[in-house]
C-alpha positions as CSV (number, residue, x, y, z in Angstrom):
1,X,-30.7,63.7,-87.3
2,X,-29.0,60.5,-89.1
3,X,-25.5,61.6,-88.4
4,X,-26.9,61.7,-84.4
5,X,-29.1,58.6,-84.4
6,X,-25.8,57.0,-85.6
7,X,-23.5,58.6,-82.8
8,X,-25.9,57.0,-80.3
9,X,-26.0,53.7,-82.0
10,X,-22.3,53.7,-81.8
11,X,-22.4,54.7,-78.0
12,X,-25.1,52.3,-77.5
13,X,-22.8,49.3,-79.1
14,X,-19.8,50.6,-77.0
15,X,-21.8,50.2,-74.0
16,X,-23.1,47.2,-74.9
17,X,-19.6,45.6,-75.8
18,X,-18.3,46.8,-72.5
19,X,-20.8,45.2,-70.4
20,X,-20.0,42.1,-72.4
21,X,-16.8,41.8,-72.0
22,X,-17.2,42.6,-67.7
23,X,-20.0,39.8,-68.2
24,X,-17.8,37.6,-69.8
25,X,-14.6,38.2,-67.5
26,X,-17.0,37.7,-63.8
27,X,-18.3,34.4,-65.5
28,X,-14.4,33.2,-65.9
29,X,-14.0,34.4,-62.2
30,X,-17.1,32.5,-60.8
31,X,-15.9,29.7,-62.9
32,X,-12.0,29.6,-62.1
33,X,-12.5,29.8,-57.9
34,X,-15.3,27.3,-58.1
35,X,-13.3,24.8,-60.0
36,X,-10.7,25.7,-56.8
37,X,-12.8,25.0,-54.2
38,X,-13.9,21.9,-55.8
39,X,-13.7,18.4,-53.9
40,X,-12.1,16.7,-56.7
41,X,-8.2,16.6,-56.1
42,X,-6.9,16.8,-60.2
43,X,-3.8,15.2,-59.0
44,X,-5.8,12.1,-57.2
45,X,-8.1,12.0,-60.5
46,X,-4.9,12.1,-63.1
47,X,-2.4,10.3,-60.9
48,X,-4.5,8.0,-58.8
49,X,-4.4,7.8,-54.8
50,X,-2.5,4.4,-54.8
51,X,0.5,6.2,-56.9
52,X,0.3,9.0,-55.3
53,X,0.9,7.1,-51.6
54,X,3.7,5.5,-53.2
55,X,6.0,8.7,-54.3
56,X,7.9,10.7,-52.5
57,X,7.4,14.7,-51.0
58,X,9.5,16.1,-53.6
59,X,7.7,14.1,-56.7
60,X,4.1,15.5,-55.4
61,X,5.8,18.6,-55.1
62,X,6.4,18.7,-58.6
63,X,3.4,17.3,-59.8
64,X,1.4,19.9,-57.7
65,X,4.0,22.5,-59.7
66,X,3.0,20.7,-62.8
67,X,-0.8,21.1,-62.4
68,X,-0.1,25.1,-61.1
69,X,-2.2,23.5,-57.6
70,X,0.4,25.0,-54.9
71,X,0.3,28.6,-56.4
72,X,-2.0,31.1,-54.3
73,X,-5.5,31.1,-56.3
74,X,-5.7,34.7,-57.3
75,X,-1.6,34.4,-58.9
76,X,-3.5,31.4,-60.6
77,X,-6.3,33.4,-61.7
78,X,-4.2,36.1,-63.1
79,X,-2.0,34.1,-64.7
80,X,-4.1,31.9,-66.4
81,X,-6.2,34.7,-67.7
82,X,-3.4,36.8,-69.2
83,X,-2.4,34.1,-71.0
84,X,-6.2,32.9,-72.3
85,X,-6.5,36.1,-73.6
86,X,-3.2,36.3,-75.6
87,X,-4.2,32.6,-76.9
88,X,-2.6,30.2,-74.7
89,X,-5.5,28.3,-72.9
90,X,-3.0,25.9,-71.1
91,X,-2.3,22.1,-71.5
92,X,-5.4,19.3,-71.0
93,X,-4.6,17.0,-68.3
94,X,-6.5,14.7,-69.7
95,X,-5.4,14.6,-73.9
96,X,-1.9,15.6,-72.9
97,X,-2.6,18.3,-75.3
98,X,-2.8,21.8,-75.8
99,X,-6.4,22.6,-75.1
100,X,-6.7,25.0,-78.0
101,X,-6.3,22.0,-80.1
102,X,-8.6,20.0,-78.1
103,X,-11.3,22.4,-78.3
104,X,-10.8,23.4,-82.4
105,X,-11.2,19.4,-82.9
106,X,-14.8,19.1,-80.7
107,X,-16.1,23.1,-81.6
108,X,-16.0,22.0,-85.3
109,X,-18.7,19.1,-84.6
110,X,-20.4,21.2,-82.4
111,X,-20.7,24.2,-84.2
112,X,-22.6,21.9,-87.4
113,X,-25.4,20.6,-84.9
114,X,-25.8,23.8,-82.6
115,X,-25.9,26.1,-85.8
116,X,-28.3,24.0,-87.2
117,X,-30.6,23.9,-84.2
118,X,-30.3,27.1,-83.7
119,X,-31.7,28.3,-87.4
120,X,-34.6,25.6,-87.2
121,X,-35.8,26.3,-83.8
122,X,-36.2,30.2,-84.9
123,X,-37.6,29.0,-88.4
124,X,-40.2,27.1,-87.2
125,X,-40.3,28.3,-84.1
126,X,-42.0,31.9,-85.5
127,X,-43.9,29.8,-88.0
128,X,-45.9,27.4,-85.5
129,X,-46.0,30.8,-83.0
130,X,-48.0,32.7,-86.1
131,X,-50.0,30.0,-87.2
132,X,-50.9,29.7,-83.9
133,X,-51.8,33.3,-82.9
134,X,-53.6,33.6,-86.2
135,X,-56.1,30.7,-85.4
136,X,-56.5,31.2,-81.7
137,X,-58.9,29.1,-79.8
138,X,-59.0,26.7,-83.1
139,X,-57.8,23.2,-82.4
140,X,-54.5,23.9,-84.6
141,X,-53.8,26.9,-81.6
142,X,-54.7,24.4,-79.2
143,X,-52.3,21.5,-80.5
144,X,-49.6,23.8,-81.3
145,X,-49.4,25.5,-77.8
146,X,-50.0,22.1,-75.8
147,X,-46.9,20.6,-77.4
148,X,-44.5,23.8,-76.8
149,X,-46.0,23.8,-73.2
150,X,-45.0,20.0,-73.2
151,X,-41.9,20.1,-74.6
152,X,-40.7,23.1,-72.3
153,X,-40.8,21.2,-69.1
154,X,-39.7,18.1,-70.7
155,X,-35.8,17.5,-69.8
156,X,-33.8,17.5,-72.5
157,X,-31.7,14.2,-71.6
158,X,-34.9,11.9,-71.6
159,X,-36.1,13.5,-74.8
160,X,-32.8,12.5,-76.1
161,X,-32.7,9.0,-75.2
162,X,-36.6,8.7,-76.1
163,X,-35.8,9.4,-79.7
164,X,-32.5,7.5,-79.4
165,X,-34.6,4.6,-78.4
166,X,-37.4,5.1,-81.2
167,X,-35.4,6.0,-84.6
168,X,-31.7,4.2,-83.3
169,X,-32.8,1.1,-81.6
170,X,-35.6,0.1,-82.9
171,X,-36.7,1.7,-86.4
172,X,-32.8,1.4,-86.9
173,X,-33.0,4.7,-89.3
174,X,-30.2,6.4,-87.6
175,X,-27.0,5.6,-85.9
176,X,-26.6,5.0,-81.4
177,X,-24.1,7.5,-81.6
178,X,-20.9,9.2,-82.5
179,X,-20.0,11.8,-85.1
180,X,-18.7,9.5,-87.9
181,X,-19.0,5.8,-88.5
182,X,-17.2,3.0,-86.5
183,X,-14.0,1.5,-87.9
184,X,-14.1,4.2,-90.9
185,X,-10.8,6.1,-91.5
186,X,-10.9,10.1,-91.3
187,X,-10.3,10.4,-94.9
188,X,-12.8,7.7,-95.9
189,X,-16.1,9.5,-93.9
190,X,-18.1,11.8,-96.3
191,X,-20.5,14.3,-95.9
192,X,-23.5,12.4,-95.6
193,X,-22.4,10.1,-92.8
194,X,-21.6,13.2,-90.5
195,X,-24.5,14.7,-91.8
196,X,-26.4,11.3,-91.0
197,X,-25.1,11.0,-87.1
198,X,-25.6,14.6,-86.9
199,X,-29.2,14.1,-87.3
200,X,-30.5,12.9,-84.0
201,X,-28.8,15.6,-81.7
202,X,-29.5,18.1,-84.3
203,X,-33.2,17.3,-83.5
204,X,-33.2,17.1,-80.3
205,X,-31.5,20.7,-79.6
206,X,-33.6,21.8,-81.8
207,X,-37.0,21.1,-80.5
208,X,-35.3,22.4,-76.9
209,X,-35.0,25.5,-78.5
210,X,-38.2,26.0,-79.7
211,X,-41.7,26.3,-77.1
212,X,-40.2,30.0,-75.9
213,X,-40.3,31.0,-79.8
214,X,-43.6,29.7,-80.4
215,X,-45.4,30.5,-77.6
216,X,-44.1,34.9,-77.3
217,X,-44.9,35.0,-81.0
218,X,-48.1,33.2,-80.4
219,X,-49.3,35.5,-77.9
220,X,-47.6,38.4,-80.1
221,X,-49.5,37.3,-83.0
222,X,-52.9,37.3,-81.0
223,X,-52.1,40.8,-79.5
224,X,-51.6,42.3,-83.1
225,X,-54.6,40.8,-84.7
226,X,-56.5,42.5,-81.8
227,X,-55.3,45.7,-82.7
228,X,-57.1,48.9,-84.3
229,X,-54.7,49.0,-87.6
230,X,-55.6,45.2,-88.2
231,X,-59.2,46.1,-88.0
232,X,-58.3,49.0,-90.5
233,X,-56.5,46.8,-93.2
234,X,-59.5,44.3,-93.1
235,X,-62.1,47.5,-93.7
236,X,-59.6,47.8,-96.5
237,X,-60.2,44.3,-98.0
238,X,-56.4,42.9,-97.2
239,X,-57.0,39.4,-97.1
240,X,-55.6,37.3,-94.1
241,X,-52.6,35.7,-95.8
242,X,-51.9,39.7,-96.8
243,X,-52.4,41.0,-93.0
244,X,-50.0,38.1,-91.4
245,X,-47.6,38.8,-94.1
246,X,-47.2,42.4,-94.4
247,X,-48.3,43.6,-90.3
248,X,-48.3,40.4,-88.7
249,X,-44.9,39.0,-89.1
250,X,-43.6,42.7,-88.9
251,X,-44.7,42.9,-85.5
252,X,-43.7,39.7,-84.1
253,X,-40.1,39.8,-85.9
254,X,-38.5,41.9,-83.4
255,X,-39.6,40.4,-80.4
256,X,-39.0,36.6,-82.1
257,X,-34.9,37.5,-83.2
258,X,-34.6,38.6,-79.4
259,X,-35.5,35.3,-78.1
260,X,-33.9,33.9,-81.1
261,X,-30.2,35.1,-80.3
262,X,-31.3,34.4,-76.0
263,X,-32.3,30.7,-77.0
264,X,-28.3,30.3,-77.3
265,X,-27.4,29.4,-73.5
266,X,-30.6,27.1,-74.1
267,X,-28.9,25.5,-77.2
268,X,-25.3,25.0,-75.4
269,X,-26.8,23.8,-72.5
270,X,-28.8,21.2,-73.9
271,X,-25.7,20.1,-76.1
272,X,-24.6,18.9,-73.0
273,X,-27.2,16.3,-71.8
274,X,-27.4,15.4,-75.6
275,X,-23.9,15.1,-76.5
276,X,-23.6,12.8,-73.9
277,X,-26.7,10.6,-74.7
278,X,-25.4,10.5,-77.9
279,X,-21.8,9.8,-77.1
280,X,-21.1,12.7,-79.9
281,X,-17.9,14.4,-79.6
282,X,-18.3,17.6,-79.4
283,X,-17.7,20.7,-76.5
284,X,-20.1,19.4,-74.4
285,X,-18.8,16.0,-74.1
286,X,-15.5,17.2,-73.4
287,X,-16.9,19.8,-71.1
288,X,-18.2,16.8,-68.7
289,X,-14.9,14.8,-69.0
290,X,-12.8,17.3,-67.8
291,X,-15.2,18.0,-64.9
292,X,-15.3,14.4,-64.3
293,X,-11.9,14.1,-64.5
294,X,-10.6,17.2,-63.0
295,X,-9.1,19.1,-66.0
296,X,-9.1,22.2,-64.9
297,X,-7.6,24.1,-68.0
298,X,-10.0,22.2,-70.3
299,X,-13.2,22.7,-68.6
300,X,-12.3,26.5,-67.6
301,X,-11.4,27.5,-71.9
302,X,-15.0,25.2,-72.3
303,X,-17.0,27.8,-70.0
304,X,-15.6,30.4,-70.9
305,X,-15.6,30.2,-74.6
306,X,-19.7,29.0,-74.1
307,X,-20.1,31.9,-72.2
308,X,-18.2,34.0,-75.4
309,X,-20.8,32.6,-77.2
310,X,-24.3,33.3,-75.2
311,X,-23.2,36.8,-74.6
312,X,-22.3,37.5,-77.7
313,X,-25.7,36.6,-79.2
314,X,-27.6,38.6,-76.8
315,X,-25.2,41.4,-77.6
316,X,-26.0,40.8,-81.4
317,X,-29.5,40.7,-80.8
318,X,-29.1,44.3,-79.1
319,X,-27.4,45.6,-82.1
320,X,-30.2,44.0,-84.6
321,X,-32.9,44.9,-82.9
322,X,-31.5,49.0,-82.7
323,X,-30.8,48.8,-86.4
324,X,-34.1,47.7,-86.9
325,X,-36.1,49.5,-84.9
326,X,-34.8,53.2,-85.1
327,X,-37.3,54.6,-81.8
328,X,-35.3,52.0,-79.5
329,X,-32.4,55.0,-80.3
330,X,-34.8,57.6,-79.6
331,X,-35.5,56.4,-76.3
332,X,-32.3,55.9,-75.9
333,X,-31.6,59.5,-76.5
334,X,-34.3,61.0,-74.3
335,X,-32.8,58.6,-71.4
């Protein structure tokens, strides 16, 4: 029985990869032939239209060469592909620069914010949902799921300049913006001043991540207490701290790392808006300066690699959530 529950997690991960990688690959297709049909001309944006009225046929004939623009879109498509996956992800029209060099600098800024977020939005995020679901109806339940509810349809951007405004500009605890201090020299910035501009957005990413989390395991939480085994544990004398502990948090584990791993795209999407209010260098602050600015290559390896990561957390949280829960294999089976 173990050597066939493991043959059909294996399957089941093979499956899953597959349909990850399709996923992945129709995202970069949506993404490459809208960035074609776009109105903004990259060699208008880079080059400017009073230069480009000044040159000749041949030189916009080898600028359009240059940027790949008089090729026919699916030769571009296939092209640029085949060499993203073997590494290459093209030059930025923008940095003049290869862009796998202009995305290692920004990713390792993201990653220390997003990472961060991420952890402390599924922390607390199951911690207020329990606490919550375990005092339903109390004014604590009532507190906890107003603010998620609040905080859920509250856009991420104003939130960001709202506590730019309050602990920036006027308590003057934390930096405007940027990931390192003004007029410092690379080798002079420590730890604690990245750590200290990383703060704010870290924050703000963070809190965007969490009302989903808290209010599923809230209404998780409030299901399981319901239950007939619950009933049975307090008949047995378990003490409430004991019951949240050893049925409670059991029970709303699973459900809480799925929405953990899909709060991701939420992350990476709000790293946008607040990268920007920010002014923090990191992917998505270059992700809106190449659209702005039409750089194609840039903003294509930004989407996709985004997209690398969301799936690949929901694919993770697949695999977890099998492992852990060995009757999602069973079903599997009798399917």
């Amino acid at each position: 029985m173990a050597i066939k529950g493991e043959l059909i997690l294996i399957k089941y991960i093979l499956k899953s990869g597959i349909r990850m990688i399709l996923l992945i690959l129709a995202i970069s297709i949506a993404a490459f032939f809208l960035m074609t049909i776009s109105p903004i001309d990259p060699l208008q944006t880079n080059v400017g239209q009073t230069a480009l009225g000044i040159m000749s046929q041949e030189q916009i004939e080898q600028l359009q060469m240059y940027w790949g623009t008089n090729e026919n879109v699916v030769e571009r498509y296939l092209t640029w592909i085949k060499d993203f996956i073997f590494g290459d992800m093209g030059t930025s029209l923008l940095y003049r620069q290869p862009v796998h060099d202009v995305i290692v600098q920004r990713l390792f800024n993201s990653m220390g914010i997003l990472l961060c977020a991420w952890l402390l939005s599924g922390i607390f995020g199951v911690i207020l949902g329990m606490l919550a679901g375990a005092n339903e109806g109390s004014i604590v339940d009532t507190s906890i799921k107003g603010i998620a509810i609040l905080f859920s349809s509250t856009p991420v951007f104003w939130f960001a300049l709202i506590v730019l405004l309050l602990f920036s500009v006027w308590l003057k605890w934390f930096p405007i913006g940027f990931s390192v201090p003004i007029g410092v020299m690379a080798e002079n910035v420590s730890l604690l001043d990245k750590i200290h501009h990383g703060v704010l957005p870290t924050f703000v990413l963070s809190i965007a991540g969490m009302p989903n989390i808290i209010l599923h395991t809230r209404e998780k939480m409030s299901s399981v207490l319901k239950s007939d085994y619950i009933l049975f544990a307090r008949a047995l004398g378990k003490t409430k701290k004991q019951i949240l502990w050893q049925h409670g948090l059991r029970n709303v584990l699973l459900p809480a790392i799925t929405l953990q791993f899909a709060s991701i795209s939420e992350i990476f999407s709000g790293s946008i808006l607040a990268e920007q209010v920010f002014s923090y260098p990191g992917l998505g602050q270059i992700a809106v300066t190449a659209g702005l600015g039409g750089d194609m290559p840039l903003l294509l390896a930004v989407v996709v690699i985004c997209a690398c990561f969301v799936c690949g957390g929901n694919f993770l949280a697949d695999i977890i959530y099998h492992i852990i829960d060995p009757r999602i294999q069973v079903k599997g089976k009798q399917l």
